[in-house]
MOPAC internal coordinates of N, CA, C and O (Angstrom, degrees):
PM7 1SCF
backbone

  N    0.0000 0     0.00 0     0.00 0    0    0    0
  C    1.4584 1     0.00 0     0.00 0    1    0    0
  C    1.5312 1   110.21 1     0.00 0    2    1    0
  O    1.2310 1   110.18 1   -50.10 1    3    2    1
  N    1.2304 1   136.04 1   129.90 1    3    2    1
  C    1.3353 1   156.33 1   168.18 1    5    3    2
  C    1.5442 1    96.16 1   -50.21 1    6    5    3
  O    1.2310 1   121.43 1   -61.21 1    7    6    5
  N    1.7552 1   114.87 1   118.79 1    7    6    5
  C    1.5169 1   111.28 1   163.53 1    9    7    6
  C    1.4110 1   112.28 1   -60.87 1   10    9    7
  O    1.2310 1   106.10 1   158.77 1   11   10    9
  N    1.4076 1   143.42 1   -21.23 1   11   10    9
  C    1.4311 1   158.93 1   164.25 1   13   11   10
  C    1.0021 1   104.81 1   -71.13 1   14   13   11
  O    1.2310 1   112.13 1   -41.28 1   15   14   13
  N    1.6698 1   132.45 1   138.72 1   15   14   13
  C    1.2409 1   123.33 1   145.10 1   17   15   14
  C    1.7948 1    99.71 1  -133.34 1   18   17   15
  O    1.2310 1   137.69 1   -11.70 1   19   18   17
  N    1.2537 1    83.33 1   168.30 1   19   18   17
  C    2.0203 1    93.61 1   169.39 1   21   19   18
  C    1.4059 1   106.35 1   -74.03 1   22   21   19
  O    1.2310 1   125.09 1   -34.57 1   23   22   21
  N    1.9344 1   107.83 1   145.43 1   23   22   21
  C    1.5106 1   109.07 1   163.88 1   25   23   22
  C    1.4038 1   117.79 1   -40.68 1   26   25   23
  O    1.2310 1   106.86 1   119.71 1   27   26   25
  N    1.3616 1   142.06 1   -60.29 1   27   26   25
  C    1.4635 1   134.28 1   146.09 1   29   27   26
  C    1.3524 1   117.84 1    17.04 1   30   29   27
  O    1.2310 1   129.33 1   104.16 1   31   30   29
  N    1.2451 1    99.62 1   -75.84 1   31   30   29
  C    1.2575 1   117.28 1  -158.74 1   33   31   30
  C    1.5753 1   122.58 1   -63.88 1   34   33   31
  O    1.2310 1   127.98 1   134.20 1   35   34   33
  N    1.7283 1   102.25 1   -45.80 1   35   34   33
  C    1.3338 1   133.33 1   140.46 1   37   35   34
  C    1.6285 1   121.68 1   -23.56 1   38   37   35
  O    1.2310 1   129.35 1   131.25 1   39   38   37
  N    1.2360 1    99.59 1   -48.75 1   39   38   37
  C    1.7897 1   109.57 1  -174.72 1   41   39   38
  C    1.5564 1    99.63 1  -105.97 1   42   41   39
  O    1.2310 1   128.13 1  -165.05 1   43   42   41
  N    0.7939 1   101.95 1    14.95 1   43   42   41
  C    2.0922 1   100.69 1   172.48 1   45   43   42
  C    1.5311 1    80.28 1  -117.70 1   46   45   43
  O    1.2310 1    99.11 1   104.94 1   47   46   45
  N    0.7863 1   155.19 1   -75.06 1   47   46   45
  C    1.5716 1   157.77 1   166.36 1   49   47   46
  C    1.1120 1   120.01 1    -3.43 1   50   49   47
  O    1.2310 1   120.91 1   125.32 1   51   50   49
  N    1.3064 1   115.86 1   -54.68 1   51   50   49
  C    1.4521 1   125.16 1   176.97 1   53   51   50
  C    1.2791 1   108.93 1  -107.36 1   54   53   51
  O    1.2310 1   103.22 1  -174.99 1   55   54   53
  N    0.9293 1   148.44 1     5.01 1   55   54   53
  C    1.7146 1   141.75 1   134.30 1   57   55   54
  C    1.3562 1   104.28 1   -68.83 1   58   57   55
  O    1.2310 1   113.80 1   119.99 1   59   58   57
  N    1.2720 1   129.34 1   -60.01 1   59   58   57
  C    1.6921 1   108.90 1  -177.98 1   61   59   58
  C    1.5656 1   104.28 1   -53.22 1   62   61   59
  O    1.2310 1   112.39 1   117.08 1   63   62   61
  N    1.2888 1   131.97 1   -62.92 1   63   62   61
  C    1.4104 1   122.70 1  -171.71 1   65   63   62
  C    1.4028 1   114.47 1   -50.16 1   66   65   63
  O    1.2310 1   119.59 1   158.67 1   67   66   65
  N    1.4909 1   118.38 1   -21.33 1   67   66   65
  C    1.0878 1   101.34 1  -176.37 1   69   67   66
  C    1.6269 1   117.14 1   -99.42 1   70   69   67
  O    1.2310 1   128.59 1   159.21 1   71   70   69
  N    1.5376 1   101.06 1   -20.79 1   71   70   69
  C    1.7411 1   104.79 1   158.05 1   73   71   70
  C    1.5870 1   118.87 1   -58.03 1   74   73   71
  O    1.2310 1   126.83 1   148.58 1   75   74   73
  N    1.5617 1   104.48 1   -31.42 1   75   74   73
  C    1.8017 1   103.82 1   176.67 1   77   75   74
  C    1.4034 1   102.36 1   -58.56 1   78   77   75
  O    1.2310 1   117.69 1   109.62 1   79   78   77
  N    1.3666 1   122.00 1   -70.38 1   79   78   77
  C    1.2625 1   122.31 1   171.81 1   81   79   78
  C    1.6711 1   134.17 1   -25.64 1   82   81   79
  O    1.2310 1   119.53 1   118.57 1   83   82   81
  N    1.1745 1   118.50 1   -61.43 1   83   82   81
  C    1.2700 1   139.90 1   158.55 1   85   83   82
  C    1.7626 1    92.14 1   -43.97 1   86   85   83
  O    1.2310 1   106.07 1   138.86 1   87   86   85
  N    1.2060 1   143.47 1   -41.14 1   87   86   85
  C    1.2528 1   127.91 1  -150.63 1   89   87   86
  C    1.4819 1   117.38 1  -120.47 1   90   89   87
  O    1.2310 1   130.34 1  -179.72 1   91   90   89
  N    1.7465 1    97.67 1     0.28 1   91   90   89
  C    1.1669 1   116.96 1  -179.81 1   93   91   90
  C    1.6336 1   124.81 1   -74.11 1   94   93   91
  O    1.2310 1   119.98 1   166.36 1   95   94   93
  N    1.6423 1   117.64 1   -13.64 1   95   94   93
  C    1.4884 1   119.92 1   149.74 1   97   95   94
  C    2.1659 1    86.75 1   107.31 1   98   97   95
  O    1.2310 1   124.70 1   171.22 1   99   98   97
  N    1.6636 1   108.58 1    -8.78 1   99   98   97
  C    1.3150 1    99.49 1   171.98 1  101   99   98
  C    1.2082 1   111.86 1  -111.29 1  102  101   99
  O    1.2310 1   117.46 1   -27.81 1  103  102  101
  N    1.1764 1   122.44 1   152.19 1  103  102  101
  C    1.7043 1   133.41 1   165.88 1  105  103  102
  C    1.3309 1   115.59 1   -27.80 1  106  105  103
  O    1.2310 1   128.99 1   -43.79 1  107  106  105
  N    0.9956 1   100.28 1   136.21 1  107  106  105
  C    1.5405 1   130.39 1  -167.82 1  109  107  106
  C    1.7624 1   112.37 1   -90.19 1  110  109  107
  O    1.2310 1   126.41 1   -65.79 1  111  110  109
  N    1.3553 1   105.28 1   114.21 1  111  110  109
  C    1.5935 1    95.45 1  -178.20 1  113  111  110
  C    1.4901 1   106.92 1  -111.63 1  114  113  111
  O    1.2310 1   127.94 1   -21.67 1  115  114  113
  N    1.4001 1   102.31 1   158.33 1  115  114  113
  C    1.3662 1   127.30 1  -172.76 1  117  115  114
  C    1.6022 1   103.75 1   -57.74 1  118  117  115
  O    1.2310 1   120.61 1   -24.51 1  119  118  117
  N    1.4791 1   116.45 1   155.49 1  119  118  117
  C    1.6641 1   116.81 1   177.05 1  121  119  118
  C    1.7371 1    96.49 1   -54.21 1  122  121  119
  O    1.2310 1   121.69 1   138.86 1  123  122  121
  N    1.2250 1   114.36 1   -41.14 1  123  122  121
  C    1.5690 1   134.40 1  -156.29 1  125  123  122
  C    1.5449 1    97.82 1   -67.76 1  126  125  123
  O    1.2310 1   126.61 1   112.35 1  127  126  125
  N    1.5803 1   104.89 1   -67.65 1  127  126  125
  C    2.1121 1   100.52 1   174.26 1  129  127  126
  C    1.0945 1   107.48 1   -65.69 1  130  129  127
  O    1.2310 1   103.72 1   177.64 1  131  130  129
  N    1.4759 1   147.58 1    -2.36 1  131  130  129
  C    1.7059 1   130.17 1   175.66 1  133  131  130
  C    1.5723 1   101.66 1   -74.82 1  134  133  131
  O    1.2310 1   120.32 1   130.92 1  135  134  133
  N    1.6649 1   116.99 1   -49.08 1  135  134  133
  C    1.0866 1   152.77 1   170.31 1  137  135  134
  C    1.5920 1    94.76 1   -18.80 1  138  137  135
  O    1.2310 1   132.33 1   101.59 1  139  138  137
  N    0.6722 1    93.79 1   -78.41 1  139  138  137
  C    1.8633 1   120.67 1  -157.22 1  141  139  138
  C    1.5975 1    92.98 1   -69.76 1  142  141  139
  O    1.2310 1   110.21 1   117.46 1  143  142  141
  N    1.4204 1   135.99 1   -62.54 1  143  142  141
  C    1.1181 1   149.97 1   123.87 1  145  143  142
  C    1.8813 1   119.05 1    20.29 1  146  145  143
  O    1.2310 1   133.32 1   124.63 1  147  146  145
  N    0.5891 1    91.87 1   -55.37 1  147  146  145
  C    1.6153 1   117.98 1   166.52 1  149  147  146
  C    0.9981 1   134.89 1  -103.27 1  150  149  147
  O    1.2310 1   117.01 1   168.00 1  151  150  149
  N    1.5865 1   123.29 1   -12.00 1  151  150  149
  C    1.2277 1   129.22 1   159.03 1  153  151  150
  C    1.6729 1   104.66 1   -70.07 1  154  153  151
  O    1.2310 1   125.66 1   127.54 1  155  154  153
  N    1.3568 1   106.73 1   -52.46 1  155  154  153
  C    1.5585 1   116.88 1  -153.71 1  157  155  154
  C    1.7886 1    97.08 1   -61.32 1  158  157  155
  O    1.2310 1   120.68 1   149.67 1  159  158  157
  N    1.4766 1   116.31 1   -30.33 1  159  158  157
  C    1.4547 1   107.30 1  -156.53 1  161  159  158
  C    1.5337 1    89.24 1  -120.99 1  162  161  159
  O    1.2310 1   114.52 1   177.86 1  163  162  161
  N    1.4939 1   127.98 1    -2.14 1  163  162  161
  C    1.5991 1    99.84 1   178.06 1  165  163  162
  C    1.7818 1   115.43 1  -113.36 1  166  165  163
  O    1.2310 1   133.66 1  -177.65 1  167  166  165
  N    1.8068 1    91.19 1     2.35 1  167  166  165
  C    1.7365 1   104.93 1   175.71 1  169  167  166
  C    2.0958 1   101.47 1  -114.83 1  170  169  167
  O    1.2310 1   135.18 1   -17.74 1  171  170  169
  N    1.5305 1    88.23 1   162.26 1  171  170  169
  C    1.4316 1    88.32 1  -170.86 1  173  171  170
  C    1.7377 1   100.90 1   -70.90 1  174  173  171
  O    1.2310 1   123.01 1   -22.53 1  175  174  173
  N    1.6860 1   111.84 1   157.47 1  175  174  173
  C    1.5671 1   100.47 1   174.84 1  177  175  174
  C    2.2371 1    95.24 1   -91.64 1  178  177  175
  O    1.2310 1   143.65 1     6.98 1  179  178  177
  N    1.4972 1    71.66 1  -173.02 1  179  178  177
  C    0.9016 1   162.52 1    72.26 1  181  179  178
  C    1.7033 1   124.78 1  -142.40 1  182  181  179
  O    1.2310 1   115.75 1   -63.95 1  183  182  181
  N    1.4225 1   125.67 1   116.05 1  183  182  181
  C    1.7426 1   129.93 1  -168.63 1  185  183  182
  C    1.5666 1   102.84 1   -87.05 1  186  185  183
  O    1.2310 1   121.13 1   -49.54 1  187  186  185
  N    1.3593 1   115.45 1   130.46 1  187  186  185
  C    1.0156 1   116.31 1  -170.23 1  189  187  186
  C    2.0808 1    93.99 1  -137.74 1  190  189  187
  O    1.2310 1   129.60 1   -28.59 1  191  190  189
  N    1.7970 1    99.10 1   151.41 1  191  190  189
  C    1.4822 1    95.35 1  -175.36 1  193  191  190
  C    1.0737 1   100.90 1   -53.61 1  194  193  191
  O    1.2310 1   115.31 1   112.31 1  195  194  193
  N    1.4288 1   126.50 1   -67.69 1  195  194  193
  C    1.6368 1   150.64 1  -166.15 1  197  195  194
  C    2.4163 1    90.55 1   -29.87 1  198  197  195
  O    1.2310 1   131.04 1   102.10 1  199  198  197
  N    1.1489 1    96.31 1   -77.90 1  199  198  197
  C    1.5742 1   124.29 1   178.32 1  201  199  198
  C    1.9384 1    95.75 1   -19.71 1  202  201  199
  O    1.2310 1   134.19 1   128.97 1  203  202  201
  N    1.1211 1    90.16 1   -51.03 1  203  202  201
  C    1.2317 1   101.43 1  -140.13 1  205  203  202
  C    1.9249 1   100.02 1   -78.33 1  206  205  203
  O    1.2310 1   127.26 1   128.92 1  207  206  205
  N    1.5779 1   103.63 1   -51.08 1  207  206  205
  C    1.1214 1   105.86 1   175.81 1  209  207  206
  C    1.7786 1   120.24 1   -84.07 1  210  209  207
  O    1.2310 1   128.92 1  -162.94 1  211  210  209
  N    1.0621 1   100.42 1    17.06 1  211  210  209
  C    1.7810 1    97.28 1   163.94 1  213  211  210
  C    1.6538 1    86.47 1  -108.24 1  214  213  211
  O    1.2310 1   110.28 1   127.13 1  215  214  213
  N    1.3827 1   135.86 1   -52.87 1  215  214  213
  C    2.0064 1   121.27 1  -168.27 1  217  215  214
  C    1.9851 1    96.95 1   -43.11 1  218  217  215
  O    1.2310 1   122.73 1   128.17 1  219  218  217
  N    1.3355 1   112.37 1   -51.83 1  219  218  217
  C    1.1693 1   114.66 1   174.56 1  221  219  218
  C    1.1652 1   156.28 1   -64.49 1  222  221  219
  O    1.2310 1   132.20 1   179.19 1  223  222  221
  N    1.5723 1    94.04 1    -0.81 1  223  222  221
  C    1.8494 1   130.22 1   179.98 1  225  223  222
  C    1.7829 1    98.92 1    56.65 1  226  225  223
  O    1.2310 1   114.05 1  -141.30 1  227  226  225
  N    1.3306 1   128.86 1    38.70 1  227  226  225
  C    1.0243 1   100.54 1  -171.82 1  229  227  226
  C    2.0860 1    90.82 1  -135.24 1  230  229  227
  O    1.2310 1   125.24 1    23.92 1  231  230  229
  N    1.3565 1   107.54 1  -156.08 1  231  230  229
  C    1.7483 1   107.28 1  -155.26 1  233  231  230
  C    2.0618 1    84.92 1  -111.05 1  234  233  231
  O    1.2310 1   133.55 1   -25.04 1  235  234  233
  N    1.1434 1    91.40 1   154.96 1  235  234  233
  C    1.7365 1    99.23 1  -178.27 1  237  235  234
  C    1.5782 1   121.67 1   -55.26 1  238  237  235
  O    1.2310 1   128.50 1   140.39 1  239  238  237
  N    1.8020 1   101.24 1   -39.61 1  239  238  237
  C    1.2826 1   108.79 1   161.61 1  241  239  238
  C    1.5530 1   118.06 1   -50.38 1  242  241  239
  O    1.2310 1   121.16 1   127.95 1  243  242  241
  N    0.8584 1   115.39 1   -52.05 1  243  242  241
  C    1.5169 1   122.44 1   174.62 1  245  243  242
  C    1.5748 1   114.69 1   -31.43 1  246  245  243
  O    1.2310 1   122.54 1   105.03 1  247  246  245
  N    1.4746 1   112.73 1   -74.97 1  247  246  245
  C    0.8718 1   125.76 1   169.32 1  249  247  246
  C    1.8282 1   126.65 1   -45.66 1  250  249  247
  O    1.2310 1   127.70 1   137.93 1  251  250  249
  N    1.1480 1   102.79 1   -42.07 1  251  250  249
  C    1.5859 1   111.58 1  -170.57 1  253  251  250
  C    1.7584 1   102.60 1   -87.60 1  254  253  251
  O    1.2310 1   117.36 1   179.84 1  255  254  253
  N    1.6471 1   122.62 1    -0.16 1  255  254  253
  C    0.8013 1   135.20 1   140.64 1  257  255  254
  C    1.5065 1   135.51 1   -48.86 1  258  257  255
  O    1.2310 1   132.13 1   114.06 1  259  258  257
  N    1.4582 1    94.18 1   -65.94 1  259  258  257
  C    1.6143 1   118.86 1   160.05 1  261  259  258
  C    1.5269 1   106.40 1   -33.51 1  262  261  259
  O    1.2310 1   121.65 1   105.34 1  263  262  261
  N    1.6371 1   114.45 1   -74.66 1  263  262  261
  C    1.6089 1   102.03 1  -149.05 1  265  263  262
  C    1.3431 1    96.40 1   -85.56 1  266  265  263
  O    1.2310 1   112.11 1   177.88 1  267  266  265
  N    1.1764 1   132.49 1    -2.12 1  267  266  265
  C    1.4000 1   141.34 1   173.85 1  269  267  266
  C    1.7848 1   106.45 1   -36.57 1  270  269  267
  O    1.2310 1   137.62 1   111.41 1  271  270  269
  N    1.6072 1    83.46 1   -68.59 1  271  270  269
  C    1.4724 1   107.35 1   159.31 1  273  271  270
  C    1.7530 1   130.53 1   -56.77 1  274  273  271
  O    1.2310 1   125.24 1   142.71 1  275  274  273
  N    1.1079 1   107.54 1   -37.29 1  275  274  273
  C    1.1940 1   109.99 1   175.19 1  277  275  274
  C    1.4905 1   107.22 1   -68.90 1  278  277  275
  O    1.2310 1   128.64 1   128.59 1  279  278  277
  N    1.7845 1   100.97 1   -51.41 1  279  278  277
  C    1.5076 1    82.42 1  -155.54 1  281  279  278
  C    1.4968 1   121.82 1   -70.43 1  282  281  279
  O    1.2310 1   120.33 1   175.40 1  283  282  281
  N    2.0488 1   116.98 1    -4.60 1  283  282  281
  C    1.4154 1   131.62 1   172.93 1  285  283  282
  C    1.9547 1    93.02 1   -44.33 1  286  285  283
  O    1.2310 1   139.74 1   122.99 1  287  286  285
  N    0.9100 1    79.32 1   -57.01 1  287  286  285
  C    1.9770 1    92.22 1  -175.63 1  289  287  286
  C    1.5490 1   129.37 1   -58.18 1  290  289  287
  O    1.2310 1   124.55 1   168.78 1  291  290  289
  N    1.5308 1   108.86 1   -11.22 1  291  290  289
  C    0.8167 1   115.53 1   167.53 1  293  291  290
  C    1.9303 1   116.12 1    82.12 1  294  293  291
  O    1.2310 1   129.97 1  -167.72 1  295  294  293
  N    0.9540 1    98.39 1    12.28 1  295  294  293
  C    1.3320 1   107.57 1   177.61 1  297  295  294
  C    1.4262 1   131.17 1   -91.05 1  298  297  295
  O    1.2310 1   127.73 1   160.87 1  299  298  297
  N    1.2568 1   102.73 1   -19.13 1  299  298  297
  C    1.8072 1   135.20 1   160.55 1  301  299  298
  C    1.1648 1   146.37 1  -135.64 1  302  301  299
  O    1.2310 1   118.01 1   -65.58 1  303  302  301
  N    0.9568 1   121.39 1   114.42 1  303  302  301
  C    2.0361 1   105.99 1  -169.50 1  305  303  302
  C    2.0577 1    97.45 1  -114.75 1  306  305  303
  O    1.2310 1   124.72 1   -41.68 1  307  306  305
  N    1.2818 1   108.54 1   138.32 1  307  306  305
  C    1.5448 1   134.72 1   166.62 1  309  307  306
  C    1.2516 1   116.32 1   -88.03 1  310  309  307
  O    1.2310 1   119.18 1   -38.52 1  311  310  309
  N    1.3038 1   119.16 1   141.48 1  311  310  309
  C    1.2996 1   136.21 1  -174.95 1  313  311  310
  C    1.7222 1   115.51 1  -151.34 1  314  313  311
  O    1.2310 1   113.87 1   -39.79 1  315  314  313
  N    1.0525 1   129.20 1   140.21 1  315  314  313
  C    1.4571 1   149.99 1   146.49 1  317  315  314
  C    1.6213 1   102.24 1   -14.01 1  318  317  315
  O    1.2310 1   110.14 1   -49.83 1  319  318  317
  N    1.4456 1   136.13 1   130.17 1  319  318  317
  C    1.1364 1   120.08 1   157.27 1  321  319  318
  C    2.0094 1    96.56 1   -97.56 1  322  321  319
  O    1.2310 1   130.79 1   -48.09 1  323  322  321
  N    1.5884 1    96.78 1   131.91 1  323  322  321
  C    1.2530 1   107.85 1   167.98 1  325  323  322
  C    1.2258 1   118.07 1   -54.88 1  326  325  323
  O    1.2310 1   121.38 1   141.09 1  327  326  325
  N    1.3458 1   114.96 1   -38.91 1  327  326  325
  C    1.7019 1   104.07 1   173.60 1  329  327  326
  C    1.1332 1   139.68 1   -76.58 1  330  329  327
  O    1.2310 1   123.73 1   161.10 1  331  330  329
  N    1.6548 1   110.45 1   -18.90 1  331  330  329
  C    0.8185 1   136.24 1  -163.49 1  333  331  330
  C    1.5477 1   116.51 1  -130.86 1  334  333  331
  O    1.2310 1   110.05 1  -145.73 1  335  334  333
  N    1.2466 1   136.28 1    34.27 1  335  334  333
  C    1.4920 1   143.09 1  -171.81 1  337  335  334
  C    1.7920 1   122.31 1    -9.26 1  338  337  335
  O    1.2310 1   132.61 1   144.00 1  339  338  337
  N    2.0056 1    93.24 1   -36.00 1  339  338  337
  C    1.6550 1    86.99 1  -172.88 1  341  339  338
  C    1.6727 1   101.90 1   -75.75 1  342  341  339
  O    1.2310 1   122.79 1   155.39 1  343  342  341
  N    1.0325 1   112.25 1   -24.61 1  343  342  341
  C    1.6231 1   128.85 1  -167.32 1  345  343  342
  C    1.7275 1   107.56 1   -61.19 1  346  345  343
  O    1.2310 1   116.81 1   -48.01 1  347  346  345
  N    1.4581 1   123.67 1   131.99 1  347  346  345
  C    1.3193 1   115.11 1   159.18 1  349  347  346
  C    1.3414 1   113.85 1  -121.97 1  350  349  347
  O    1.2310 1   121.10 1   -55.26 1  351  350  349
  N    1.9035 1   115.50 1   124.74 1  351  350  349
  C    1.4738 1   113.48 1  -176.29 1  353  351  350
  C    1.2906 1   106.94 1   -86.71 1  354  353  351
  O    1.2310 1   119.81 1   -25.17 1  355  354  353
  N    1.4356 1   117.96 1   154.83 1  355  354  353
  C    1.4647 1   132.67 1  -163.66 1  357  355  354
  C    1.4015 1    85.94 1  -132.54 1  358  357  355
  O    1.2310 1   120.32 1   -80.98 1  359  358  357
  N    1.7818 1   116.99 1    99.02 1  359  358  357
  C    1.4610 1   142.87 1   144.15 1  361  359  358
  C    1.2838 1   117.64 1   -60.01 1  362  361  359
  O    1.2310 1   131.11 1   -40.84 1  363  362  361
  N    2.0141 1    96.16 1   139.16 1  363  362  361
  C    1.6445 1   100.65 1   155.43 1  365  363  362
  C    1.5402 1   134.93 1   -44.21 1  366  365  363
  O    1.2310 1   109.01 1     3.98 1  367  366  365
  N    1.3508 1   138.18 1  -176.02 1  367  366  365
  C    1.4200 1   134.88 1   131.88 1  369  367  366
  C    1.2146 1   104.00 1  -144.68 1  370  369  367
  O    1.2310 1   127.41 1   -24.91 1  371  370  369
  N    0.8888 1   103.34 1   155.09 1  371  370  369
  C    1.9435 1   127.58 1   171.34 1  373  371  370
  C    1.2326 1   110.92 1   -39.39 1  374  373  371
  O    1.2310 1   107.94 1   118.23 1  375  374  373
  N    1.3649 1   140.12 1   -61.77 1  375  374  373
  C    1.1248 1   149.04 1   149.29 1  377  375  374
  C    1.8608 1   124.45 1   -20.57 1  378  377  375
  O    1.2310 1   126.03 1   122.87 1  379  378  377
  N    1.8013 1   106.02 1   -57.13 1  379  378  377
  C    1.0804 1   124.37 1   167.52 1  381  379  378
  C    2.1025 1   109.08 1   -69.70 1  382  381  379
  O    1.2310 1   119.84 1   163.34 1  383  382  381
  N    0.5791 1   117.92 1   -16.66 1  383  382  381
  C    1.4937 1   118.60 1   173.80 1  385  383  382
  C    1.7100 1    99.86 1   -91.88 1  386  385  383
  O    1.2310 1   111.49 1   125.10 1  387  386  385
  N    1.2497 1   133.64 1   -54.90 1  387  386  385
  C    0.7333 1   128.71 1   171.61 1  389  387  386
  C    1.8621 1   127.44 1   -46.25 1  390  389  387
  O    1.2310 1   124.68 1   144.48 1  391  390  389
  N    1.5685 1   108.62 1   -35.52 1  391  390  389
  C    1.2160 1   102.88 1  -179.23 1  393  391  390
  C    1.5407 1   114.43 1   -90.56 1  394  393  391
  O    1.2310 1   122.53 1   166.81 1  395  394  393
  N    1.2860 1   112.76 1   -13.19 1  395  394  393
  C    1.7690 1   123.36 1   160.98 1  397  395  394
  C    1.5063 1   119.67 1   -44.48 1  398  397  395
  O    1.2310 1   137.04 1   115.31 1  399  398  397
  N    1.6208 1    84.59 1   -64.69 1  399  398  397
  C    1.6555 1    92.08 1   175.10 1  401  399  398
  C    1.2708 1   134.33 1   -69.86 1  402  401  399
  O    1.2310 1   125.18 1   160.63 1  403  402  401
  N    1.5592 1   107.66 1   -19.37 1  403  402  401
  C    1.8096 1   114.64 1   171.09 1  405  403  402
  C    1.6075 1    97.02 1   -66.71 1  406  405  403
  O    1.2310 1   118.30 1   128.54 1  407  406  405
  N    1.0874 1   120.84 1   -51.46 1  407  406  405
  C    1.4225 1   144.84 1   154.83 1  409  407  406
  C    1.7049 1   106.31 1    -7.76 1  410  409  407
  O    1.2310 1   120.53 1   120.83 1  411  410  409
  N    0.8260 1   116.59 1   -59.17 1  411  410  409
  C    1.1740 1   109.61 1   176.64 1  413  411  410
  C    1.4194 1   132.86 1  -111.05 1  414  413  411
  O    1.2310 1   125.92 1   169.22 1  415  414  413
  N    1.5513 1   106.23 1   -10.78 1  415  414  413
  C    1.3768 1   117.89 1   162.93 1  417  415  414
  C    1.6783 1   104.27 1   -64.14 1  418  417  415
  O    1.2310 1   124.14 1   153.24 1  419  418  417
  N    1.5139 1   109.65 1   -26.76 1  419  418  417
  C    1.1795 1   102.42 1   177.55 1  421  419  418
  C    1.9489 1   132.50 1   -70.41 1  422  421  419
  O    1.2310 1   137.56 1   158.80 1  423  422  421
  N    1.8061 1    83.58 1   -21.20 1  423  422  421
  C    1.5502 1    87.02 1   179.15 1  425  423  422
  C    1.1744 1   121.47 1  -106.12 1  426  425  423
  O    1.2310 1   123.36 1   175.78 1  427  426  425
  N    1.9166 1   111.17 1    -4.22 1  427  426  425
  C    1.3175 1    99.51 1   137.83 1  429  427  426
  C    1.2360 1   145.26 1   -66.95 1  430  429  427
  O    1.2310 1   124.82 1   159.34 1  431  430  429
  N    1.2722 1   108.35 1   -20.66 1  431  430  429
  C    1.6191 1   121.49 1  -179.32 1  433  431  430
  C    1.7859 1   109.72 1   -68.57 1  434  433  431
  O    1.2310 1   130.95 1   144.86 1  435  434  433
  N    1.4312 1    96.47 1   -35.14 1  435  434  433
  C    1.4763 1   102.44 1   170.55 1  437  435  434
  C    1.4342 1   125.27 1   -56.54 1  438  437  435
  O    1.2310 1   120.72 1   118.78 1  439  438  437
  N    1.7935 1   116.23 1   -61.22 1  439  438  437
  C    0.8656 1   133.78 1  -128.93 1  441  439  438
  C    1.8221 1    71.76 1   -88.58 1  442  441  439
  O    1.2310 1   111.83 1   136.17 1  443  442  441
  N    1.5263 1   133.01 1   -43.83 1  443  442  441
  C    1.5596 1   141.50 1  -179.92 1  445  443  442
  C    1.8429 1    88.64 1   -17.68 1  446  445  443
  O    1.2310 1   128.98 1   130.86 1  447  446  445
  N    1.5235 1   100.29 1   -49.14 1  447  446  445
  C    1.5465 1   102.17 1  -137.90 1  449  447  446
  C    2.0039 1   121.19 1   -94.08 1  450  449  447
  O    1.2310 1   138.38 1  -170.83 1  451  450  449
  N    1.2838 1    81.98 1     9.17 1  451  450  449
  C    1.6372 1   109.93 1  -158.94 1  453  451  450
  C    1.9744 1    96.70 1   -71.36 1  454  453  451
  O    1.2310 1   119.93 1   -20.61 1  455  454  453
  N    0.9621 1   117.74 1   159.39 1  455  454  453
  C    1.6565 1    97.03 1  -172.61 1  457  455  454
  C    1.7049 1    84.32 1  -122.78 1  458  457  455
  O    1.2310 1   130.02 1   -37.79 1  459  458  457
  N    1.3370 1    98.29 1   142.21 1  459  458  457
  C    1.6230 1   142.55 1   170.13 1  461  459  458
  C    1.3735 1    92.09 1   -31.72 1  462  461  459
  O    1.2310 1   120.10 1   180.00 1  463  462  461

C-alpha cells in the first residue's frame, strides 16, 4: 500500500468505514461523539467537560450532551474530580476501548482494500 494516497481514495475510505459502521448492527454516533470519542481514548487523560469543549470549539452543553449519549452506550462513564469538585472527568470503559479498536481494525481492513 502507498503511504500517499489520492483525496479519492481518502473519500472511498471513509465512506466504506463509514458504511461498515452504519452496517455494523451498533448505534450510530454523531461526527461530534466520534470526535470526542477519540479524543478521550486516543490522547493521554486526564478528559475533562470544560477540556474537552474548548479542543472542540464547541459550548459544555454540547459536549455533556455527547457523553450523555455515549455513556447510555457504555463507552464512557463521568465522575467528580476529587480535587477539583467544579471539574467533571470523562473515563475510559472496557467496552469503549473496545469499540476504538474495532474502530480501527476496521479502517485498516479498509484502507488493505482500496485499489492502487
Amino acid at each position: 500500500m502507498p503511504l500517499e494516497f489520492r483525496p479519492s481514495q481518502a473519500l472511498r475510505l471513509w465512506r466504506d468505514v463509514t458504511f461498515d459502521l452504519v452496517r455494523d448492527g451498533q448505534p450510530d454516533l454523531s461526527a461530534r461523539q466520534l470526535a470526542v470519542l477519540l479524543t478521550v481514548y486516543l490522547e493521554p487523560p486526564p478528559h475533562t467537560v470544560r477540556g474537552l469543549a474548548e479542543k472542540l470549539g464547541v459550548t459544555k452543553p454540547v459536549i455533556t450532551r455527547a457523553l450523555d449519549s455515549m455513556g447510555r452506550l457504555g463507552l464512557v462513564t463521568r465522575k467528580r474530580d476529587e480535587n477539583d469538585r467544579r471539574n467533571v472527568l470523562v473515563q475510559r470503559t472496557v467496552k469503549g476501548a473496545l469499540a476504538v479498536e474495532g474502530l480501527g481494525d476496521a479502517i485498516v481492513g479498509r484502507y488493505r482494500e482500496l485499489p492502487l
